[in-house]
C-alpha positions as CSV (number, residue, x, y, z in Angstrom):
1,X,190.4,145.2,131.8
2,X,189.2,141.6,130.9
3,X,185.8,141.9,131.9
4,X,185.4,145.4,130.3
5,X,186.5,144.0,126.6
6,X,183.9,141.2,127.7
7,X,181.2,143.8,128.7
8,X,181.7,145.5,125.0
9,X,182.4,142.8,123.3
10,X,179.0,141.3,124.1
11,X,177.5,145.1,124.0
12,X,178.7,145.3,120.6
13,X,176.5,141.8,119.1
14,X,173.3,143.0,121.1
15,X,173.4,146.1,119.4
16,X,174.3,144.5,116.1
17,X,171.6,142.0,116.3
18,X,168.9,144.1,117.7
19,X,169.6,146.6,114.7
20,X,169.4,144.5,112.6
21,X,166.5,141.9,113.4
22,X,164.3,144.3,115.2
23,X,165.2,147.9,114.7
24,X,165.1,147.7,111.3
25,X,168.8,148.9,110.4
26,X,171.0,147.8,107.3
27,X,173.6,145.7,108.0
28,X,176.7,147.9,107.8
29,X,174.5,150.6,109.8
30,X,173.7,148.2,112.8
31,X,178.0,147.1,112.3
32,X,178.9,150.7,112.7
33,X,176.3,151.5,115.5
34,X,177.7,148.2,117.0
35,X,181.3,148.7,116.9
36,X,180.9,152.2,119.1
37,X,180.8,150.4,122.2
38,X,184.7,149.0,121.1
39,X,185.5,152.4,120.4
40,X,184.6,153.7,123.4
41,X,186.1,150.8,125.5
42,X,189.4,151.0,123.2
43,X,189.8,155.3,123.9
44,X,189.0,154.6,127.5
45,X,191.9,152.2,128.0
46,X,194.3,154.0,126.5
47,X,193.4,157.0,128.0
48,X,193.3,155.6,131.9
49,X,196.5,153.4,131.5
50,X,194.7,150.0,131.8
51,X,195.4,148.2,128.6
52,X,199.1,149.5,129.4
53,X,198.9,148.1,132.8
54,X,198.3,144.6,131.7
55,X,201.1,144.7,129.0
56,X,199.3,145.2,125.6
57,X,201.4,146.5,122.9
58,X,200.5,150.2,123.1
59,X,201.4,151.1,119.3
60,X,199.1,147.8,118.9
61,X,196.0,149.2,120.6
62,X,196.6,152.6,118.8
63,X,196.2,151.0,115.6
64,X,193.4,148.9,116.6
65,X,191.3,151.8,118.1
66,X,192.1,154.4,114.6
67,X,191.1,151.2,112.7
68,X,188.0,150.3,114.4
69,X,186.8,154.3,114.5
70,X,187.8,154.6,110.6
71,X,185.6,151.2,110.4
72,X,182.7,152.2,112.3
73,X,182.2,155.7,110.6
74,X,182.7,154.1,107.4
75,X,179.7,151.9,108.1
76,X,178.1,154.6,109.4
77,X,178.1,156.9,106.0
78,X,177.9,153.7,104.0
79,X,181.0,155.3,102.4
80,X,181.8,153.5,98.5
81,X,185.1,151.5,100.8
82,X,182.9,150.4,103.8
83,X,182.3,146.9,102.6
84,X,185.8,146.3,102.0
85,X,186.6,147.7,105.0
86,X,184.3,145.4,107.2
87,X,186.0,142.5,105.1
88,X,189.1,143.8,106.2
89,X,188.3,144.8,109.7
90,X,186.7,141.3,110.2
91,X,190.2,139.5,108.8
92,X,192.0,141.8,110.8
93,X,189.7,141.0,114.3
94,X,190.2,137.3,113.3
95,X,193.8,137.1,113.4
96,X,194.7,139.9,116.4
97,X,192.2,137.4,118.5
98,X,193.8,134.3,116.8
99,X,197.2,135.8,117.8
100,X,196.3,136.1,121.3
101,X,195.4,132.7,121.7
102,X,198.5,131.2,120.1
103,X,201.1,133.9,121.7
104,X,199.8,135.0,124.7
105,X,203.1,136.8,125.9
């Protein structure tokens, strides 16, 4: 499980940084394109039973994988909310990983 989040956590800046410095994306474009590899890691664990497995809150993951799809399409369509919503997804990534660190358990 760990080194799958690490595989598309790391996935998801290469993408974002290629886009943007050498493929010639906008940013919210190359955030959207960047965030599918989360998405698919995020459907994938809850699907196979892993992120269960370790212990994560499940209702937790649910709401972080409709969040991060709703982000990343947002981005995608450069929809009129999808700045706000990158604010807000970006707060919201801060403090989940913030929250992790403090309470473990």
């Amino acid at each position: 499980f760990i080194n799958e989040f690490a595989g598309a956590n790391t996935l998801k800046w290469v993408i974002m940084a290629y886009g943007v410095l050498f493929g010639g994306l906008s940013e919210k474009r190359a955030i959207g394109y960047g965030l599918l590899p989360t998405v698919l890691f995020g459907i994938r664990g809850l699907l196979s039973g892993s992120t269960e497995a370790v212990g994560c809150d499940m209702t937790a993951q649910w709401i972080d994988s409709a969040l991060t799809v709703f982000t990343s399409h947002a981005a995608l369509t450069d929809a009129d909310y999808s700045t706000t919503l990158i604010k807000a997804w970006c707060v919201y990534s801060g403090l989940a990983s913030g929250l992790c660190r403090l309470a473990p358990e």
